[in-house]
C-alpha positions as a LaTeX table, in Angstrom:
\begin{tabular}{lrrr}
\hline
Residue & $x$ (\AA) & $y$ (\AA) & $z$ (\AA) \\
\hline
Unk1 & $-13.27$ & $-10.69$ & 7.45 \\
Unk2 & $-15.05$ & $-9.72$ & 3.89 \\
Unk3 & $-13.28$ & $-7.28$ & 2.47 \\
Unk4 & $-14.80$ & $-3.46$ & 2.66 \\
Unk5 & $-15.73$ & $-0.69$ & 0.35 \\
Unk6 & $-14.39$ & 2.61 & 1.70 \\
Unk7 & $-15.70$ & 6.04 & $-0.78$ \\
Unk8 & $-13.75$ & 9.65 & $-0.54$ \\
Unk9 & $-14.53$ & 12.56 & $-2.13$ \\
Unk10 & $-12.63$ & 11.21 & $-5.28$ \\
Unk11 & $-11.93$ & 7.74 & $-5.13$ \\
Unk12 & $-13.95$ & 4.45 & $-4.37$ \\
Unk13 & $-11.57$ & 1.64 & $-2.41$ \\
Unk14 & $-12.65$ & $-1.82$ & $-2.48$ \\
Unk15 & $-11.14$ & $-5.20$ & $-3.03$ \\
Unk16 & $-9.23$ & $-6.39$ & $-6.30$ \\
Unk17 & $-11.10$ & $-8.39$ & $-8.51$ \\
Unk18 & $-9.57$ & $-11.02$ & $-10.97$ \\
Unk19 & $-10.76$ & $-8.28$ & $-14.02$ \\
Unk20 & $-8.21$ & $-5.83$ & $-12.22$ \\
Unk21 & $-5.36$ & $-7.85$ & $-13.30$ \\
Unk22 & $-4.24$ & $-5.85$ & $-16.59$ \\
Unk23 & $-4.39$ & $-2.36$ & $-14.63$ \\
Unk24 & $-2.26$ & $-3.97$ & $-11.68$ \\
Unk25 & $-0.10$ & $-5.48$ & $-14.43$ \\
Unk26 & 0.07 & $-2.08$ & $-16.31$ \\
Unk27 & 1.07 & $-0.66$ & $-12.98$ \\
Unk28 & 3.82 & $-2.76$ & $-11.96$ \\
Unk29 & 6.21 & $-2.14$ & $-14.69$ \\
Unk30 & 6.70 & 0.91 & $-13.51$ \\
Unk31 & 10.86 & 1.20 & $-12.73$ \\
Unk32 & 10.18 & 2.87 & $-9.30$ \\
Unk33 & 7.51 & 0.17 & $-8.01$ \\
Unk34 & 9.83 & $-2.76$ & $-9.52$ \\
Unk35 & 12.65 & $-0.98$ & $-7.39$ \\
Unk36 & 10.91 & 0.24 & $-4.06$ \\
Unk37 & 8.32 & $-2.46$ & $-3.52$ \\
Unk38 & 8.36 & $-6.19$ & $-2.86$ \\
Unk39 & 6.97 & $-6.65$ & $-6.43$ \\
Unk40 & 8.82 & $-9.86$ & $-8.63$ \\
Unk41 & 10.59 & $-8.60$ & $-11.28$ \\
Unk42 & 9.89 & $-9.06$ & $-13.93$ \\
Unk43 & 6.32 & $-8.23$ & $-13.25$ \\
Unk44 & 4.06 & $-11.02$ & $-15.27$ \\
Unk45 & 0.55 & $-11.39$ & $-16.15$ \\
Unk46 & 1.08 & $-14.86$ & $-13.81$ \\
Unk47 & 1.92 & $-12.67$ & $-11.11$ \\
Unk48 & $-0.84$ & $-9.95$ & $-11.32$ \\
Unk49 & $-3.32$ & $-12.76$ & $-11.34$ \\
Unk50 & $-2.75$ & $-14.45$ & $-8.81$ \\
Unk51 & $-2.02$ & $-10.85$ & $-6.36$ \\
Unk52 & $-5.48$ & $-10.52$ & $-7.57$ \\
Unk53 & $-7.50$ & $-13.48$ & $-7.77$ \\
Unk54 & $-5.50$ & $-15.29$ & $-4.66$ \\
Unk55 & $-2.98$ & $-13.90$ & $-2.50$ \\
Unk56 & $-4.82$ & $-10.46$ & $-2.05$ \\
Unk57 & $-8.36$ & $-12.37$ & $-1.03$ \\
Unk58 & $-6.38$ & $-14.89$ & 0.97 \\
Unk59 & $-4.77$ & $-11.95$ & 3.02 \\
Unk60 & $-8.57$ & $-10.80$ & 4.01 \\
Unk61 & $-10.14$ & $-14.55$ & 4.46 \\
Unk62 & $-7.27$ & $-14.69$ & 7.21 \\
Unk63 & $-7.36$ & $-11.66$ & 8.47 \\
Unk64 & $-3.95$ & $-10.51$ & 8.03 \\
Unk65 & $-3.35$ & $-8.40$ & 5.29 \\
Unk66 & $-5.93$ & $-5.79$ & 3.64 \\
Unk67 & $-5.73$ & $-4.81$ & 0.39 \\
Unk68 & $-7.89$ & $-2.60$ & $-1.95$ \\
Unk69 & $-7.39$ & $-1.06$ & $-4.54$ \\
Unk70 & $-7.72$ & 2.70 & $-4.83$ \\
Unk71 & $-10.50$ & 3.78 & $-8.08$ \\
Unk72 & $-10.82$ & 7.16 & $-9.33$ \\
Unk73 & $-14.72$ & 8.01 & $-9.38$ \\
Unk74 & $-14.40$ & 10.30 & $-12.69$ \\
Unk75 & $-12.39$ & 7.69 & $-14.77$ \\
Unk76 & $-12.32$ & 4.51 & $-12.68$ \\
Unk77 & $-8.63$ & 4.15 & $-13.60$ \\
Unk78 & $-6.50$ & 2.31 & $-10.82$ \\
Unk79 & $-4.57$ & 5.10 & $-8.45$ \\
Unk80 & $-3.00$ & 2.30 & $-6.34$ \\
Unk81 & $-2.60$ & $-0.18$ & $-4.19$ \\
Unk82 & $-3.37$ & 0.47 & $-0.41$ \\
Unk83 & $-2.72$ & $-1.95$ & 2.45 \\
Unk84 & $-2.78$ & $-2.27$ & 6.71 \\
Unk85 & $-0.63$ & $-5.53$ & 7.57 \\
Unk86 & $-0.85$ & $-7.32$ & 10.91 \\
Unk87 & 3.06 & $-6.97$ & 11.92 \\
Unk88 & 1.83 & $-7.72$ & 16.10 \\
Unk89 & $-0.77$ & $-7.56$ & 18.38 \\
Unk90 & $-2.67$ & $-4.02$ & 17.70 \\
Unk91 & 0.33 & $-3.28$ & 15.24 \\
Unk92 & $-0.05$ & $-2.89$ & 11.32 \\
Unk93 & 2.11 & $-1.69$ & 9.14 \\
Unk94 & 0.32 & 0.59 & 6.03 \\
Unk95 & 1.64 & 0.25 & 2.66 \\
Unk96 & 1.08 & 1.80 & $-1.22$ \\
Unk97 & 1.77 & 1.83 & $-4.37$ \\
Unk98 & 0.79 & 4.53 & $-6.89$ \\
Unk99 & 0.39 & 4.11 & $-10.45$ \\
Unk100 & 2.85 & 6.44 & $-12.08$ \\
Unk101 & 0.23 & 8.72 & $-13.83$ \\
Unk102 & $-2.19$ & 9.13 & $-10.68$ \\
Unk103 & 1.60 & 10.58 & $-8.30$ \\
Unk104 & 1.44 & 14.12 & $-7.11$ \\
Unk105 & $-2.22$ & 14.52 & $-7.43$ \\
Unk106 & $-2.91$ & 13.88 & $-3.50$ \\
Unk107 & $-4.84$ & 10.74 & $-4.43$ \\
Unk108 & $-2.57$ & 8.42 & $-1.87$ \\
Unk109 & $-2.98$ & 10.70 & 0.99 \\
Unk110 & $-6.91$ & 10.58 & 0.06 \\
Unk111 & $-6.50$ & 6.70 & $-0.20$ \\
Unk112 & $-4.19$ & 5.69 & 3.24 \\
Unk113 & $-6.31$ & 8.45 & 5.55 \\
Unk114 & $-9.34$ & 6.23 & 4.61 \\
Unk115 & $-7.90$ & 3.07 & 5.04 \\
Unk116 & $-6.14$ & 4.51 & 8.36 \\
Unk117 & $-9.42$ & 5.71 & 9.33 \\
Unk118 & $-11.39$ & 2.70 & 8.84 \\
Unk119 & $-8.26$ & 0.38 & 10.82 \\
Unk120 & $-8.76$ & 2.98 & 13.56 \\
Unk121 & $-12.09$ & 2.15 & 14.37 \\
Unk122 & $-12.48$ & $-1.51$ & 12.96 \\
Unk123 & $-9.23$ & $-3.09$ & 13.98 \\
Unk124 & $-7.57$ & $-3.78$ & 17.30 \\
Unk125 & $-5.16$ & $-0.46$ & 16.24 \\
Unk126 & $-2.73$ & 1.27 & 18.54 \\
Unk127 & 0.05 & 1.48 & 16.03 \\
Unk128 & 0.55 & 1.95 & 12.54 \\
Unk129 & 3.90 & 1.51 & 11.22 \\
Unk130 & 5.13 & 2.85 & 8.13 \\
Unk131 & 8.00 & 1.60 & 5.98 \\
Unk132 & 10.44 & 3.12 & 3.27 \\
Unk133 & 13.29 & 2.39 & 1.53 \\
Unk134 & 15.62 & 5.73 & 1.62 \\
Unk135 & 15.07 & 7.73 & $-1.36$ \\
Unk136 & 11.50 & 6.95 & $-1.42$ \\
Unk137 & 10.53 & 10.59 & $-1.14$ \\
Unk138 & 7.43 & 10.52 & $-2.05$ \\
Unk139 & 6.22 & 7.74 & $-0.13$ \\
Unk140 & 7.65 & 9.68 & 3.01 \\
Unk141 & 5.77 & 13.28 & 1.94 \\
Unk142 & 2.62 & 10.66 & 2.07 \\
Unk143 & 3.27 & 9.75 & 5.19 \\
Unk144 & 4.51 & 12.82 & 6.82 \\
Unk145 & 1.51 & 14.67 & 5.39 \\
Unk146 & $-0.89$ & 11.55 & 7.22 \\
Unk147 & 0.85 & 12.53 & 10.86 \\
Unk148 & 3.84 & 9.54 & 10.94 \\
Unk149 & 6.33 & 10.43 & 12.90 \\
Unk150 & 9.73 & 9.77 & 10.88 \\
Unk151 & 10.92 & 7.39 & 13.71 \\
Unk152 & 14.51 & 6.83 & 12.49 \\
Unk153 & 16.79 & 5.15 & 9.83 \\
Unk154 & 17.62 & 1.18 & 9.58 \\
Unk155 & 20.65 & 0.34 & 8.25 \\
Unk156 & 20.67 & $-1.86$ & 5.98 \\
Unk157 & 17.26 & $-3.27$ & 7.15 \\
Unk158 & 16.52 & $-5.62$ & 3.72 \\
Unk159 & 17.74 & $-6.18$ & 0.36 \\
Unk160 & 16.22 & $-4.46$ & $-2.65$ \\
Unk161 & 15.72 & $-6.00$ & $-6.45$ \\
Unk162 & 19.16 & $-4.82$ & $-6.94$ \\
Unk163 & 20.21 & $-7.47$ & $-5.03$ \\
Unk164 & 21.92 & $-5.00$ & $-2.64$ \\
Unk165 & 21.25 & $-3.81$ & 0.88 \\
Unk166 & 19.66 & $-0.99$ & 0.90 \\
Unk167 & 18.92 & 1.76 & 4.62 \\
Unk168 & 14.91 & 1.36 & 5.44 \\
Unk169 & 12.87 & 4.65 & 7.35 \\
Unk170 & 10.38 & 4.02 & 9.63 \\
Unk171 & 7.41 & 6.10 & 11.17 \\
Unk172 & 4.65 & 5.36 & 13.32 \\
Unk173 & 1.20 & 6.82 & 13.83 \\
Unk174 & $-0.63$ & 6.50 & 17.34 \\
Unk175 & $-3.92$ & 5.63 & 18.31 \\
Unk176 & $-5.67$ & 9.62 & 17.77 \\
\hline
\end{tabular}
């Protein structure tokens, strides 16, 4: 599929482009991304290029994986990165990242509801799944506030940067 441009009232979502690199760079330094999200760490220039330029592209070209990247319409600054992953047949799982400076402004509500929205009546949808390591707080209000159910707690589900093994929440949103 070619990726999609999806517009809210204050942010313009579209695919990553290779000039997109320094803000997604910028981004992923950030202590709480490093720790929460599958990000390498460190973080390099290397590895915001190719997210960018390859393995983001490559996740749409085979249908899989869609990523865009979330644009504020008054600045154009980067708010985050917003994705629905094929985990199944009619299952993907949505996952974000928020730039540090764009949190606690409602922008990744804005963001996931449209990309939500557009998997709802693009994709073959009947579940979206929602991940979180425990003590992601904020990624849970997001997801609470988009109608996941907080589905339970999984023990040591996966192993964080830290190198340790770390409890994992999951929710799930139905088909409206």
């Amino acid at each position: 599929m070619d990726p999609v441009t999806l517009e809210t009232e204050r942010l313009v979502l579209r695919a990553f482009e290779p000039g997109d690199a320094d803000a997604v760079l910028d981004a992923c330094q950030d202590e709480d991304i490093q720790f929460y999200t599958p990000v390498p760490v460190p973080f390099t220039r290397q590895h915001a290029e190719k997210k960018v330029g390859e393995e983001w592209p490559e996740g749409w070209s085979t249908d899989k994986d869609y990523v865009l990247g979330a644009f504020r319409k008054d600045t154009a600054a980067l708010v985050g990165s917003y994705c629905l992953t094929k985990v199944s047949q009619g299952v993907y799982e949505l996952g974000y990242w928020a730039v540090k400076e764009q949190r606690g402004q409602g922008f990744s509500v804005e963001a996931a509801r449209a990309l939500c929205d557009w998997g709802w009546a693009t994709l073959d949808v009947h579940r979206i799944e929602w991940w979180a390591m425990t003590g992601n707080t904020g990624s849970r209000a997001v997801a609470e506030k988009l109608g996941f159910t907080v589905e339970g707690t999984l023990r040591h589900r996966g192993i964080a940067n830290d190198g340790k093994p770390h409890d994992w929440w999951v929710g799930g949103l139905i088909r409206p």
